[in-house]
C-alpha positions as CSV (number, residue, x, y, z in Angstrom):
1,X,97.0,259.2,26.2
2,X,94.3,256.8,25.3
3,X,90.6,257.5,24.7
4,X,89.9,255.5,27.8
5,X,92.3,257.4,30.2
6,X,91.0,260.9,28.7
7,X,87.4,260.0,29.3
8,X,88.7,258.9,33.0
9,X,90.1,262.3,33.4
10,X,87.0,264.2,32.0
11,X,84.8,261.9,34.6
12,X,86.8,262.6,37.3
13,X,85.8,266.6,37.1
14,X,82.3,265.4,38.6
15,X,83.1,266.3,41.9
16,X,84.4,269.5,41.3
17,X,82.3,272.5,42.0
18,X,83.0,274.7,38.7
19,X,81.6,274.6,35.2
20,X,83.2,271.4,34.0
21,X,82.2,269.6,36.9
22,X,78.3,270.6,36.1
23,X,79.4,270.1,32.5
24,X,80.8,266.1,33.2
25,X,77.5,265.8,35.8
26,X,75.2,266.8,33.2
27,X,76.5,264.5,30.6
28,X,76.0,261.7,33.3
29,X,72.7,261.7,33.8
30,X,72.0,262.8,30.1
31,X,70.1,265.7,31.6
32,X,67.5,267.1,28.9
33,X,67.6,263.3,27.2
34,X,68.7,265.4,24.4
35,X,71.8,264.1,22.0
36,X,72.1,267.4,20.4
37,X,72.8,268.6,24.1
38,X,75.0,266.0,24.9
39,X,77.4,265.9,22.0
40,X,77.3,269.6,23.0
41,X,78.6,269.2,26.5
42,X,81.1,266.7,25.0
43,X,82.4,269.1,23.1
44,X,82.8,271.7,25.7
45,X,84.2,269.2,27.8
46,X,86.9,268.3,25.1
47,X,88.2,272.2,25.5
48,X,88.2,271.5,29.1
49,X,90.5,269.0,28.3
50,X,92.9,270.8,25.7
51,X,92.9,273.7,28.0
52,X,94.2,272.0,30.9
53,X,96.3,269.5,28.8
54,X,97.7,272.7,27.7
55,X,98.9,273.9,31.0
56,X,102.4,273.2,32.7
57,X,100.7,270.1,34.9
58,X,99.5,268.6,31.4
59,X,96.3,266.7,31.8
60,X,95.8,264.4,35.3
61,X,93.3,263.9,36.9
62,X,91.4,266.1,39.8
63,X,92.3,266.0,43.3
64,X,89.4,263.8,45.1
């Protein structure tokens, strides 16, 4: 999987109510204009991604 198609993934948890969708929503409007706290949430969002790439389904995107 590309870098593109992983970022698309991660981006399409925004409309999820849990914690990586307030994770991907808060990277997207950069809440707290602080990089420290976005490479932060970038990271957490990453083992968002590993976990669920991890699982039987492998990594798609969210149901919308």
């Amino acid at each position: 999987m590309s870098a593109e198609e992983m970022i698309k993934v991660i981006m399409s948890w925004s409309g999820e109510d849990s914690h990586r969708g307030r994770l991907v929503r808060a990277f997207q409007s950069d809440m707290g204009n602080d990089p420290a706290l976005q490479a932060k949430r970038l990271a957490m969002l990453g083992l968002h991604a590993e976990k669920q790439a991890k699982r039987k389904a492998g990594l798609t995107p969210a149901a919308a």
